[in-house]
mmCIF file of the N, C-alpha and C atoms, coordinates in Angstrom:
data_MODEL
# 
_entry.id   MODEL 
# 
loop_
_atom_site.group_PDB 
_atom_site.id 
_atom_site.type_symbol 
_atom_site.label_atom_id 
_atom_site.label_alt_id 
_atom_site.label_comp_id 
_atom_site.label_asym_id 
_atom_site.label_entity_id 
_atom_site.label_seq_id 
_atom_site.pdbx_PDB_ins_code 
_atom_site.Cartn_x 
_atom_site.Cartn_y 
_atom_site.Cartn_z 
_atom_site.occupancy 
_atom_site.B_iso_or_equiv 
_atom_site.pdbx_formal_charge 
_atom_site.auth_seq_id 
_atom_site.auth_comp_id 
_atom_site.auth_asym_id 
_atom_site.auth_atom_id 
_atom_site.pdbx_PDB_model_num 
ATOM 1   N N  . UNK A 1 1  ? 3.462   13.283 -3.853  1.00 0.00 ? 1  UNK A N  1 
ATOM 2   C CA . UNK A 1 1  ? 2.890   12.592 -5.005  1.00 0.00 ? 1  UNK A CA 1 
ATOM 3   C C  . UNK A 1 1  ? 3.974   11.692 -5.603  1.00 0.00 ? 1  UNK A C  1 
ATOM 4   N N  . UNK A 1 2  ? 3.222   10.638 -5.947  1.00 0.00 ? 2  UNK A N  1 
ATOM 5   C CA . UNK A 1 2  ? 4.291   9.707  -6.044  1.00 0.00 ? 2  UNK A CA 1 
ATOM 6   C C  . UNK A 1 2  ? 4.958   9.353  -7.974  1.00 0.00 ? 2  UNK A C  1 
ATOM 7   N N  . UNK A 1 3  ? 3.827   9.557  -8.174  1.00 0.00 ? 3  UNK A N  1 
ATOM 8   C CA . UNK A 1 3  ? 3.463   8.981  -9.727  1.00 0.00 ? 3  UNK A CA 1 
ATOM 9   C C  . UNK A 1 3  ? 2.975   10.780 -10.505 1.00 0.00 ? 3  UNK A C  1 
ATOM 10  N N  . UNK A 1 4  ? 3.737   10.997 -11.736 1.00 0.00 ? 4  UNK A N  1 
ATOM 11  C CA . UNK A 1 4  ? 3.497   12.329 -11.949 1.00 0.00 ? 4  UNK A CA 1 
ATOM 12  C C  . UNK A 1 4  ? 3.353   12.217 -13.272 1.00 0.00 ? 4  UNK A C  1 
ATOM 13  N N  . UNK A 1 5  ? 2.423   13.023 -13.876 1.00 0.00 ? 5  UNK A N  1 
ATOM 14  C CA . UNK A 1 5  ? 1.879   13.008 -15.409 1.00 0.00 ? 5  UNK A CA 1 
ATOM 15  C C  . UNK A 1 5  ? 2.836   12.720 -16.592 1.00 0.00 ? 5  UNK A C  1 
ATOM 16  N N  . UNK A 1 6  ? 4.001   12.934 -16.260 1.00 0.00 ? 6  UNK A N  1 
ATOM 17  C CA . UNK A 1 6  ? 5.136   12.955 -16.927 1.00 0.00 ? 6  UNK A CA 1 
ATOM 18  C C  . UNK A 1 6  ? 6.096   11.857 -17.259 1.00 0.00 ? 6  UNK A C  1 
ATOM 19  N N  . UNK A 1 7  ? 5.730   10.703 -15.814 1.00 0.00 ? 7  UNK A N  1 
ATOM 20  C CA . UNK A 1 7  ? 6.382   9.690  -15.943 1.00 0.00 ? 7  UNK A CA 1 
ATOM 21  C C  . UNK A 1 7  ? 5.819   8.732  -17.299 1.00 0.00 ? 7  UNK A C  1 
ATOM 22  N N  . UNK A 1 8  ? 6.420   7.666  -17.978 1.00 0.00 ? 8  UNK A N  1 
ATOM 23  C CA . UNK A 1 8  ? 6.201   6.447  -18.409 1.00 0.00 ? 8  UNK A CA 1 
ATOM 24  C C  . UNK A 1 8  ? 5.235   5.545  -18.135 1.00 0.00 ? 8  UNK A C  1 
ATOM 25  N N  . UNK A 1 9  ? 4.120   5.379  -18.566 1.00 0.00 ? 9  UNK A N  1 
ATOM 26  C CA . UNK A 1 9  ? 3.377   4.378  -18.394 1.00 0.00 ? 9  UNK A CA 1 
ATOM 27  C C  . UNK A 1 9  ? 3.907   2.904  -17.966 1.00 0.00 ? 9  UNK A C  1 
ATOM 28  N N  . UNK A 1 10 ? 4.801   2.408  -19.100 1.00 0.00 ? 10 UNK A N  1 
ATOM 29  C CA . UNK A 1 10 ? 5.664   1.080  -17.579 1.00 0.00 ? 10 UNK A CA 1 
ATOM 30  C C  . UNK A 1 10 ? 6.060   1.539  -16.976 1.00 0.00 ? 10 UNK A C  1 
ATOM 31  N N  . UNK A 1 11 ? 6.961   2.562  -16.556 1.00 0.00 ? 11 UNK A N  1 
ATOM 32  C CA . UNK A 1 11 ? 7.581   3.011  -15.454 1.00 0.00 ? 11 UNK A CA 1 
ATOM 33  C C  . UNK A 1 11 ? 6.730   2.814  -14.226 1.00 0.00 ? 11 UNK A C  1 
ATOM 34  N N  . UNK A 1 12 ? 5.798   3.510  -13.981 1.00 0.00 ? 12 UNK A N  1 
ATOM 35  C CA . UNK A 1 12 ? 4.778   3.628  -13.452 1.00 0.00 ? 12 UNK A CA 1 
ATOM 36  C C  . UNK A 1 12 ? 3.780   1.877  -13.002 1.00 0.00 ? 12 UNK A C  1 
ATOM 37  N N  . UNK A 1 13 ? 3.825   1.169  -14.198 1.00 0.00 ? 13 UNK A N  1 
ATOM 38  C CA . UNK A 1 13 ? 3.576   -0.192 -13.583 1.00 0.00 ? 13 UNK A CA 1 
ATOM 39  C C  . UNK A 1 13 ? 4.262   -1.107 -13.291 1.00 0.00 ? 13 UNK A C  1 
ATOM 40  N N  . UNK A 1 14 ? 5.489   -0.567 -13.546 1.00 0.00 ? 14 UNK A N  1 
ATOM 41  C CA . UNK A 1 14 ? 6.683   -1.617 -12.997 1.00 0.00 ? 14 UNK A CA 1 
ATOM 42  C C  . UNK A 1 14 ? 6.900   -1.192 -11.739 1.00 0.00 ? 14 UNK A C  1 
ATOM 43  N N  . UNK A 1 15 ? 6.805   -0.344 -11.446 1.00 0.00 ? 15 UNK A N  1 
ATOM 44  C CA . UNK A 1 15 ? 7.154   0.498  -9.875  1.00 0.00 ? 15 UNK A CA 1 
ATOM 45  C C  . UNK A 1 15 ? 6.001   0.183  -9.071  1.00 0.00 ? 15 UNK A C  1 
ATOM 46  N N  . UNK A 1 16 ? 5.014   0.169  -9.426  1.00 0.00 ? 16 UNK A N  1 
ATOM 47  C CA . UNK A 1 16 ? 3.759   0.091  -8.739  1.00 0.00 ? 16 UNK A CA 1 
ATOM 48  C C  . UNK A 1 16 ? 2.506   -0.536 -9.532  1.00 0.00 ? 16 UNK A C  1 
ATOM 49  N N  . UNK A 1 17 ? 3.219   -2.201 -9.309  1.00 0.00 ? 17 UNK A N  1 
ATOM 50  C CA . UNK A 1 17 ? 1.614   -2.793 -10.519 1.00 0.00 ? 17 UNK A CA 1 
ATOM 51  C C  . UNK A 1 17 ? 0.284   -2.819 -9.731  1.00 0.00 ? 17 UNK A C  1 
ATOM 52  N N  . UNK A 1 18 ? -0.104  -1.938 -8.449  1.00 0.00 ? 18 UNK A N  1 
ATOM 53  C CA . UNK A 1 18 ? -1.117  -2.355 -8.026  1.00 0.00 ? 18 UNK A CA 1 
ATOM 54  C C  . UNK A 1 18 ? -2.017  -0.921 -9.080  1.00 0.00 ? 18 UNK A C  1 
ATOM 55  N N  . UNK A 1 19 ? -1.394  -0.382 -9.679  1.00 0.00 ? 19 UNK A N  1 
ATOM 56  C CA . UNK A 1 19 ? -1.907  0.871  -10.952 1.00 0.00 ? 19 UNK A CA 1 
ATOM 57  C C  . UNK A 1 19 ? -2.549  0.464  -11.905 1.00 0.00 ? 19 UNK A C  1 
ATOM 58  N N  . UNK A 1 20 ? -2.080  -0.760 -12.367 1.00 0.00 ? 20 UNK A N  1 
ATOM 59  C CA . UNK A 1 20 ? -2.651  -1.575 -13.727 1.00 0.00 ? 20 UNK A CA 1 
ATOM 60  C C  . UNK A 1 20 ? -4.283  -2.023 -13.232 1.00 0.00 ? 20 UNK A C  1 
ATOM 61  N N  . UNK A 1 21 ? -4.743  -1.992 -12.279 1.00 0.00 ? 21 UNK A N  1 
ATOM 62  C CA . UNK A 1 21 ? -6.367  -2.123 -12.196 1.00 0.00 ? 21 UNK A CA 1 
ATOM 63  C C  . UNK A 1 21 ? -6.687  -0.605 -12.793 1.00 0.00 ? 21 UNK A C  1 
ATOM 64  N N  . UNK A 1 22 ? -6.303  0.382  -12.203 1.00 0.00 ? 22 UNK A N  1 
ATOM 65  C CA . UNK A 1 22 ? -6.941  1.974  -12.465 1.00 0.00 ? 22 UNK A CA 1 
ATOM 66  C C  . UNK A 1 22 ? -6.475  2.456  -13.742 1.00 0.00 ? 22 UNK A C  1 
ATOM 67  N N  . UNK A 1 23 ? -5.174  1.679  -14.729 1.00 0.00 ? 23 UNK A N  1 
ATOM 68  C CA . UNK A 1 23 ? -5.243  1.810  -15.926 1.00 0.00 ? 23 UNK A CA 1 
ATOM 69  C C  . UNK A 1 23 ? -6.601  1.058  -17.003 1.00 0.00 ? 23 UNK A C  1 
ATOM 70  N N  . UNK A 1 24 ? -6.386  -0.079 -16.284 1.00 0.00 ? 24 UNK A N  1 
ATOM 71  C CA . UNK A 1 24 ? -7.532  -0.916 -16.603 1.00 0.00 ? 24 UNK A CA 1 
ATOM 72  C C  . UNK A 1 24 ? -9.241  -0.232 -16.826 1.00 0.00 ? 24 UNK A C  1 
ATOM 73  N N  . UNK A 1 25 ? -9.036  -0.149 -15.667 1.00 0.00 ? 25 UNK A N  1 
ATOM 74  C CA . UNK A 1 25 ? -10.961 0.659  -15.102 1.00 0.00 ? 25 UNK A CA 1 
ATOM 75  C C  . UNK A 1 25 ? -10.643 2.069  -15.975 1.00 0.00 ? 25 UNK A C  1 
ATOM 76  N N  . UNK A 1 26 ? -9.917  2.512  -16.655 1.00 0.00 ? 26 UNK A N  1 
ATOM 77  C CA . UNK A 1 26 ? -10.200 4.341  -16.991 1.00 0.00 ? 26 UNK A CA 1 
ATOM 78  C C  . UNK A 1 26 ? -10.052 3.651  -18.822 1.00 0.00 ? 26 UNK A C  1 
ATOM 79  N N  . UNK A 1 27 ? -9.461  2.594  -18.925 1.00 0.00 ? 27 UNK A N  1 
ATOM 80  C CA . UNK A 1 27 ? -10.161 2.058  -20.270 1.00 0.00 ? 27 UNK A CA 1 
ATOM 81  C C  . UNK A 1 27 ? -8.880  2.367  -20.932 1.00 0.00 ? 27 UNK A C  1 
ATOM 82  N N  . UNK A 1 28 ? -7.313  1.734  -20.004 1.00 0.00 ? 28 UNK A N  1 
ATOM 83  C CA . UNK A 1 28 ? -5.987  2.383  -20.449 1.00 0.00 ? 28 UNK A CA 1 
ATOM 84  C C  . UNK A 1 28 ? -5.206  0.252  -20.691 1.00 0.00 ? 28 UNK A C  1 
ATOM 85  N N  . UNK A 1 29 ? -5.232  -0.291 -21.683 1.00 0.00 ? 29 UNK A N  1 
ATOM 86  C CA . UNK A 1 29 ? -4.848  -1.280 -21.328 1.00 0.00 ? 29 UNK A CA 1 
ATOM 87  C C  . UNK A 1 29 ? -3.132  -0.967 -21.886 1.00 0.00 ? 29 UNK A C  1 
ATOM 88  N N  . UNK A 1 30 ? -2.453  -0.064 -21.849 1.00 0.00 ? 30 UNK A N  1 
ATOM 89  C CA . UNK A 1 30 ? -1.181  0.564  -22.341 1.00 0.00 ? 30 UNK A CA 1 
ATOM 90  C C  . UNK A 1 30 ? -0.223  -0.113 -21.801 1.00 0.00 ? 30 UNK A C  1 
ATOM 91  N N  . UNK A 1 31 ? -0.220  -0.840 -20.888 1.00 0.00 ? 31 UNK A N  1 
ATOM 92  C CA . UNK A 1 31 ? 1.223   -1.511 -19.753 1.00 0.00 ? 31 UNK A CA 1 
ATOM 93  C C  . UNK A 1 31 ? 1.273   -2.170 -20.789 1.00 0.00 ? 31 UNK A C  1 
ATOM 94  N N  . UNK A 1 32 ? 0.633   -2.799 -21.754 1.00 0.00 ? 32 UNK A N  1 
ATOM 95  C CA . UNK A 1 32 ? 1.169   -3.938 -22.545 1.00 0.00 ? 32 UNK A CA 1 
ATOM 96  C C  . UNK A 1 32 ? 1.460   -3.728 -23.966 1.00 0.00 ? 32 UNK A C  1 
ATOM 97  N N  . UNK A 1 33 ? 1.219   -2.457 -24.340 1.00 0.00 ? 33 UNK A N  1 
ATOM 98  C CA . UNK A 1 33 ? 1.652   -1.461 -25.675 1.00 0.00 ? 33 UNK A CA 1 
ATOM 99  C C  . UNK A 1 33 ? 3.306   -1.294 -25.786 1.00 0.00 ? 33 UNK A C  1 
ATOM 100 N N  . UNK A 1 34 ? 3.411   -1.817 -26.603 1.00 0.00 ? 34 UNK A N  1 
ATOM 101 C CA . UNK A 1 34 ? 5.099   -1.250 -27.015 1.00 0.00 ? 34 UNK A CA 1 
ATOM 102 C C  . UNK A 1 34 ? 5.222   0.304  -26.641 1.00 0.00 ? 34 UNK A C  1 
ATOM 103 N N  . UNK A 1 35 ? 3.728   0.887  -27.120 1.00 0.00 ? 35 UNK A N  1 
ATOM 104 C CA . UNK A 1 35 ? 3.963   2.359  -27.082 1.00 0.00 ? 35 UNK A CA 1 
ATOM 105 C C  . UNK A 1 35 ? 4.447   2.479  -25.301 1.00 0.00 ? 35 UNK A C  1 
ATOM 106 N N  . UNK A 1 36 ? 3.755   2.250  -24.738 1.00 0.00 ? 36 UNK A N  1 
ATOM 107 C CA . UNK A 1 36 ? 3.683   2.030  -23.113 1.00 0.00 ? 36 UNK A CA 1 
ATOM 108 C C  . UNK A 1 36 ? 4.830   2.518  -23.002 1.00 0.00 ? 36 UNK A C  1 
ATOM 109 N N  . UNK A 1 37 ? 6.261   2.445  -23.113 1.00 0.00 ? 37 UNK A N  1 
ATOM 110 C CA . UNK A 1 37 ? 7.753   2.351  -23.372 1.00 0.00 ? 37 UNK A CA 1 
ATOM 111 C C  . UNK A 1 37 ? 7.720   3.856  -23.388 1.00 0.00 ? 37 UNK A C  1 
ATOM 112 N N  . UNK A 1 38 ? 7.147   4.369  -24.210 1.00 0.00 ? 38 UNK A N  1 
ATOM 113 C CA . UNK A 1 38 ? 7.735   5.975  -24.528 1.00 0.00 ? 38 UNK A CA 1 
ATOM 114 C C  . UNK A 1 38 ? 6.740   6.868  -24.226 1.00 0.00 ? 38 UNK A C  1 
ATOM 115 N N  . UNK A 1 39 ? 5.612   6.344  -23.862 1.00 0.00 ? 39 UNK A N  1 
ATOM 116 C CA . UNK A 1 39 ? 4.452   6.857  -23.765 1.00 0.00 ? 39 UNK A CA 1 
ATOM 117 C C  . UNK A 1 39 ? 4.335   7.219  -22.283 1.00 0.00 ? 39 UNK A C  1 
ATOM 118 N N  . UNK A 1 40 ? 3.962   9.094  -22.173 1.00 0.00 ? 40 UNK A N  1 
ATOM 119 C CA . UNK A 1 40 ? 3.569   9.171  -20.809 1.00 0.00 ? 40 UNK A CA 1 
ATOM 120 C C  . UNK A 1 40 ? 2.709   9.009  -20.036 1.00 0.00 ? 40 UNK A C  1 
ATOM 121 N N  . UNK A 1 41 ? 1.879   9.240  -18.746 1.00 0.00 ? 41 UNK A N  1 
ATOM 122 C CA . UNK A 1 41 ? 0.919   9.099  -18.605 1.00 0.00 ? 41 UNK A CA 1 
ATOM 123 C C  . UNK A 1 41 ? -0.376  10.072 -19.071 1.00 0.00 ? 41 UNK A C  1 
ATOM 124 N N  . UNK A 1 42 ? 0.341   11.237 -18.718 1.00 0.00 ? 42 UNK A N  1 
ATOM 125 C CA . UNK A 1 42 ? -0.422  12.643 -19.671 1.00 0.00 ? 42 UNK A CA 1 
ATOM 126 C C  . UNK A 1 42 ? -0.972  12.117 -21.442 1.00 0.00 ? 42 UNK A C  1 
ATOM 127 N N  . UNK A 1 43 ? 0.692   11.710 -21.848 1.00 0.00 ? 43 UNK A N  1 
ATOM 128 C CA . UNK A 1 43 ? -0.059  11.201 -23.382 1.00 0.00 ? 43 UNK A CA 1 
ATOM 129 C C  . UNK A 1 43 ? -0.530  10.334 -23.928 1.00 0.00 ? 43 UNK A C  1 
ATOM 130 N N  . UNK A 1 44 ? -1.126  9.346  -23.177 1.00 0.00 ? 44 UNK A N  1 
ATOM 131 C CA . UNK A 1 44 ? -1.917  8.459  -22.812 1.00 0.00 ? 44 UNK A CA 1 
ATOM 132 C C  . UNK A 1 44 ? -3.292  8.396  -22.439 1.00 0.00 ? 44 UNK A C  1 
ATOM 133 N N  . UNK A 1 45 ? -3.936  9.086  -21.300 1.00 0.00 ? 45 UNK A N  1 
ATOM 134 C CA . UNK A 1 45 ? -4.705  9.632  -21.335 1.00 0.00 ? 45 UNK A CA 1 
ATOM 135 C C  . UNK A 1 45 ? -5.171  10.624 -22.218 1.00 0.00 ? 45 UNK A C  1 
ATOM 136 N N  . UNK A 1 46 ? -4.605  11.763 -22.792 1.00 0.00 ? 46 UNK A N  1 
ATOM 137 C CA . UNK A 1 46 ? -4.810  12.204 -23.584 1.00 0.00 ? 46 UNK A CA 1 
ATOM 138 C C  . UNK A 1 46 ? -5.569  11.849 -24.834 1.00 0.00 ? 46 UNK A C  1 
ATOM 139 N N  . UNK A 1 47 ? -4.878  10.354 -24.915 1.00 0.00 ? 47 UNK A N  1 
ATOM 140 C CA . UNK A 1 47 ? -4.907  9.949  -25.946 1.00 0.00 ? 47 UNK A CA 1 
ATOM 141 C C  . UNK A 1 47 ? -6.327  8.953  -26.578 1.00 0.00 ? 47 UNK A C  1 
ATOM 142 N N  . UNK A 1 48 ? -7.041  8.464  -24.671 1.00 0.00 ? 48 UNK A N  1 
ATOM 143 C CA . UNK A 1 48 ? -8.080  7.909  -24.648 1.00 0.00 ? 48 UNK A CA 1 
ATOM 144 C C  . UNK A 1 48 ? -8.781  9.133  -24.195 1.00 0.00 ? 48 UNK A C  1 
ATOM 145 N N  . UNK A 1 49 ? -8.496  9.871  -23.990 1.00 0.00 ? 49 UNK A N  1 
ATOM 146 C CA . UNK A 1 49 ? -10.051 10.841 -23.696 1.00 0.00 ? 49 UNK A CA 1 
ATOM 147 C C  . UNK A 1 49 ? -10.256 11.015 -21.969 1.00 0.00 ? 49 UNK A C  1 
ATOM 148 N N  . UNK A 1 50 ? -9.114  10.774 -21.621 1.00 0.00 ? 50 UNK A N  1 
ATOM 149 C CA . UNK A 1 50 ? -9.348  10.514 -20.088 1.00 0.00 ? 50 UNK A CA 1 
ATOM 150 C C  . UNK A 1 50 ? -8.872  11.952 -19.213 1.00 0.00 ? 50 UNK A C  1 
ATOM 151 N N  . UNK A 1 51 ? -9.321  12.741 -18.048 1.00 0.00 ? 51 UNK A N  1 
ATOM 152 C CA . UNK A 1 51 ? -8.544  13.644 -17.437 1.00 0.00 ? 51 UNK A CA 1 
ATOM 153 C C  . UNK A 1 51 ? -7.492  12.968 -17.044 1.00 0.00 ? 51 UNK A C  1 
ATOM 154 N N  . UNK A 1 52 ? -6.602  14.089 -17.659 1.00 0.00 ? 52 UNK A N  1 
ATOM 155 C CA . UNK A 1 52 ? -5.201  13.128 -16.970 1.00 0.00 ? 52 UNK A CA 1 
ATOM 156 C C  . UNK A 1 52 ? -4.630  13.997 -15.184 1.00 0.00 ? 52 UNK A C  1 
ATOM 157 N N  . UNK A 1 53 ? -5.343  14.793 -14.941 1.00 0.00 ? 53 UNK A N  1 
ATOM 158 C CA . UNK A 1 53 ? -5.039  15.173 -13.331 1.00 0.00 ? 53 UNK A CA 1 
ATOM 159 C C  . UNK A 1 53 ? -5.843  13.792 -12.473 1.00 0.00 ? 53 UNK A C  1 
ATOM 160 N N  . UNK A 1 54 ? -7.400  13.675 -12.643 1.00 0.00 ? 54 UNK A N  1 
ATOM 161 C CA . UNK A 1 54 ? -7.991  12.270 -11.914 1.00 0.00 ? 54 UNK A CA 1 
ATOM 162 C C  . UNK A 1 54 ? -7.471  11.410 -12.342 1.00 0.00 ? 54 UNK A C  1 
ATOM 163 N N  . UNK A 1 55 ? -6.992  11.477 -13.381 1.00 0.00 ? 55 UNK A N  1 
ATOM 164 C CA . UNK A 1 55 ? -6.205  9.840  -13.621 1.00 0.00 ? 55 UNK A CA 1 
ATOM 165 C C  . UNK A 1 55 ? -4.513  9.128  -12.478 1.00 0.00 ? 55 UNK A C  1 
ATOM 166 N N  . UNK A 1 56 ? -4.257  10.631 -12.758 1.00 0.00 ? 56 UNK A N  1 
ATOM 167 C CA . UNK A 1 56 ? -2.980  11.108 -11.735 1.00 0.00 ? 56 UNK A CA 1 
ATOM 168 C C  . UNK A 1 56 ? -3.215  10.400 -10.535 1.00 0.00 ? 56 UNK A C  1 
ATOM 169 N N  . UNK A 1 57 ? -4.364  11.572 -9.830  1.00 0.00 ? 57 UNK A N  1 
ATOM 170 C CA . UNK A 1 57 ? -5.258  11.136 -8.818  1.00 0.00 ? 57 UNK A CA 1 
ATOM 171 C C  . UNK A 1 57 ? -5.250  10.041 -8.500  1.00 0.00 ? 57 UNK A C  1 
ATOM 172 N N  . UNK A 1 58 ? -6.339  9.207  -9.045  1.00 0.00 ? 58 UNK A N  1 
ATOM 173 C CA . UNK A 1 58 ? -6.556  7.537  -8.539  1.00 0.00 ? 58 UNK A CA 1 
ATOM 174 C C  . UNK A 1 58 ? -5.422  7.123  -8.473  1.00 0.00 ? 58 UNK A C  1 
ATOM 175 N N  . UNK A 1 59 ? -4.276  7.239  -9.805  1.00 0.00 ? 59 UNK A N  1 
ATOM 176 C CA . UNK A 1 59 ? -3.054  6.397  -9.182  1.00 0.00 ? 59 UNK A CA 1 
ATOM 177 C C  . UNK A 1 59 ? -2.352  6.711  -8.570  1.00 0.00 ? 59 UNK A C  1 
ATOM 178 N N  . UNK A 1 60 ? -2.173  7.031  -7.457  1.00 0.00 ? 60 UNK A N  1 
ATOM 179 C CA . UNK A 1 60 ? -1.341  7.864  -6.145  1.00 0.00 ? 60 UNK A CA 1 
ATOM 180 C C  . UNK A 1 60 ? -2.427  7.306  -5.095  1.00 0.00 ? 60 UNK A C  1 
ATOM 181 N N  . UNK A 1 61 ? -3.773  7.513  -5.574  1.00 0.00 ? 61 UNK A N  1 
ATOM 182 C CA . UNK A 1 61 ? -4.155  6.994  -4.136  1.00 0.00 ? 61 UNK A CA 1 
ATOM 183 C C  . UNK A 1 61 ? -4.777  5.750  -4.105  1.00 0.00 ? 61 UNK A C  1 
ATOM 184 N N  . UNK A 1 62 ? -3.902  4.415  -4.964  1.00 0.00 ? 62 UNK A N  1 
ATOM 185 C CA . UNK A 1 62 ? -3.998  3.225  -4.575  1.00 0.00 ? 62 UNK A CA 1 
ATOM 186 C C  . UNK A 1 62 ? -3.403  3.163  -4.567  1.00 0.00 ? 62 UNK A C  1 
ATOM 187 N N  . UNK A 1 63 ? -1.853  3.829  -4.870  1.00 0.00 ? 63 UNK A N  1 
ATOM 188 C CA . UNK A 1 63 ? -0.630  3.384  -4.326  1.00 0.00 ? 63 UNK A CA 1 
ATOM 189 C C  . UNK A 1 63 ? -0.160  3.817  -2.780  1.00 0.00 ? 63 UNK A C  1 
ATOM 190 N N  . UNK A 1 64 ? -0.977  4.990  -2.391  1.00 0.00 ? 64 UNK A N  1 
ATOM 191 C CA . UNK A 1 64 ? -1.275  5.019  -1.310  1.00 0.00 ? 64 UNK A CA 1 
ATOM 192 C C  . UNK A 1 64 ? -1.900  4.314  0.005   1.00 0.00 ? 64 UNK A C  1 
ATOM 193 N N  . UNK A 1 65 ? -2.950  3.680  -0.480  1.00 0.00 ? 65 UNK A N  1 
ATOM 194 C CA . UNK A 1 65 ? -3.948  2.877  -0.034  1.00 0.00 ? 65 UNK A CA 1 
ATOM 195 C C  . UNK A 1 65 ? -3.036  1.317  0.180   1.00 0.00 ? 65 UNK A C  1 
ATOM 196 N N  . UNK A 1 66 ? -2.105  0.534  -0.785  1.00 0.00 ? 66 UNK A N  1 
ATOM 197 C CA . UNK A 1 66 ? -1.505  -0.223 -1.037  1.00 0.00 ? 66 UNK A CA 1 
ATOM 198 C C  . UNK A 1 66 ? -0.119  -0.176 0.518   1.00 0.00 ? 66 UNK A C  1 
ATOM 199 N N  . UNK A 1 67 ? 0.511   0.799  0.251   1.00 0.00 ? 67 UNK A N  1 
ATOM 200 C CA . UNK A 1 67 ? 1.145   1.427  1.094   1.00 0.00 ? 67 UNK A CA 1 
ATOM 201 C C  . UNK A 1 67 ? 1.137   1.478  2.354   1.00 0.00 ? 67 UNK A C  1 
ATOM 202 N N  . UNK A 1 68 ? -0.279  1.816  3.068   1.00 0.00 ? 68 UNK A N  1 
ATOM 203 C CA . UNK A 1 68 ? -0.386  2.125  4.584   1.00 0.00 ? 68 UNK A CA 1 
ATOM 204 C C  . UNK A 1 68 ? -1.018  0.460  4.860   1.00 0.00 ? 68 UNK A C  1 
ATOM 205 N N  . UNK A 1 69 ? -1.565  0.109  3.898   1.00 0.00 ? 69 UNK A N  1 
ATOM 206 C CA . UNK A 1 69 ? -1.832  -1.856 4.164   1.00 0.00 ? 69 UNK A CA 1 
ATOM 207 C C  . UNK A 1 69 ? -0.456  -2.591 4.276   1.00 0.00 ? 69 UNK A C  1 
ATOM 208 N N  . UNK A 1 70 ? 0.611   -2.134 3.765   1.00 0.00 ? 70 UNK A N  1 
ATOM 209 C CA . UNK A 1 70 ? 1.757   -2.913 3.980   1.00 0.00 ? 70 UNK A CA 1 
ATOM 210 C C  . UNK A 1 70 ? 2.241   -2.246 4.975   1.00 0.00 ? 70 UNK A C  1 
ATOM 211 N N  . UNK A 1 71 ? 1.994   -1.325 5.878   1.00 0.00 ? 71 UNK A N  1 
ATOM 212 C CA . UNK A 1 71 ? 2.672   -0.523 7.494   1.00 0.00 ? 71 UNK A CA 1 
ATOM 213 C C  . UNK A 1 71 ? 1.621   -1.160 8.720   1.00 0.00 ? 71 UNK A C  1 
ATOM 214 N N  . UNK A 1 72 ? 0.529   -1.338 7.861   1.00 0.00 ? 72 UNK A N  1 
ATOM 215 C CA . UNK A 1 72 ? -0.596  -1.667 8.904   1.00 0.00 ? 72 UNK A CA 1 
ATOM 216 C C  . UNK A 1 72 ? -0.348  -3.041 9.410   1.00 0.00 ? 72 UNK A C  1 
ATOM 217 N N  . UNK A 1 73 ? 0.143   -3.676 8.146   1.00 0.00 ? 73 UNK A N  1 
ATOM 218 C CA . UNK A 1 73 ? 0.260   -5.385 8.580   1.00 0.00 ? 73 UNK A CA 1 
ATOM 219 C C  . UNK A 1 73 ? 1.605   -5.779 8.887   1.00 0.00 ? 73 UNK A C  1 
ATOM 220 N N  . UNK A 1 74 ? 2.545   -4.594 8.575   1.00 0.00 ? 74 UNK A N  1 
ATOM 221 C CA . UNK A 1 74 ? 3.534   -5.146 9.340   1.00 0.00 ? 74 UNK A CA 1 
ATOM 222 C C  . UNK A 1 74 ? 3.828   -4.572 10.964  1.00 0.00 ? 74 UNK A C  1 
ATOM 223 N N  . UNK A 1 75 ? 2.825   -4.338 11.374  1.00 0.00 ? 75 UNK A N  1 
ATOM 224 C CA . UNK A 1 75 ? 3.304   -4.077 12.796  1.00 0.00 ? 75 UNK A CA 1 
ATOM 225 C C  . UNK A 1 75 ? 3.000   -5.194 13.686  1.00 0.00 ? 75 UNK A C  1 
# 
């Protein structure tokens, strides 16, 4: 797992902006919150009402998905 409840919300979209759609779609526009900075992903979700394990979820597996498209096309 790549991305863990604990990390930073930028952290997390600076490392991997293909996340900011699935922050987007779960109704998280936070990458652009000052709070974003100190704010985890757990307390974030939390904070909109969102499960933060599926939230976890989806973002691991488009960064996943993102991932095996950049192994696939570079062969």
């Amino acid at each position: 797992m790549k991305i863990t409840k604990d990390m930073n919300i930028i952290e997390v979209v600076q490392k991997y902006p293909e996340t900011i759609e699935v922050f987007m779609y779960a109704g998280m526009g936070c990458f652009g919150c000052h709070v974003a900075q100190f704010e985890t992903v757990e307390e974030g979700a939390r904070a909109h009402g969102i499960d933060v394990d599926a939230l976890v979820d989806a973002l691991n597996e488009i960064v996943d998905a993102v991932e095996a498209e950049e192994v696939a096309t570079a062969k």
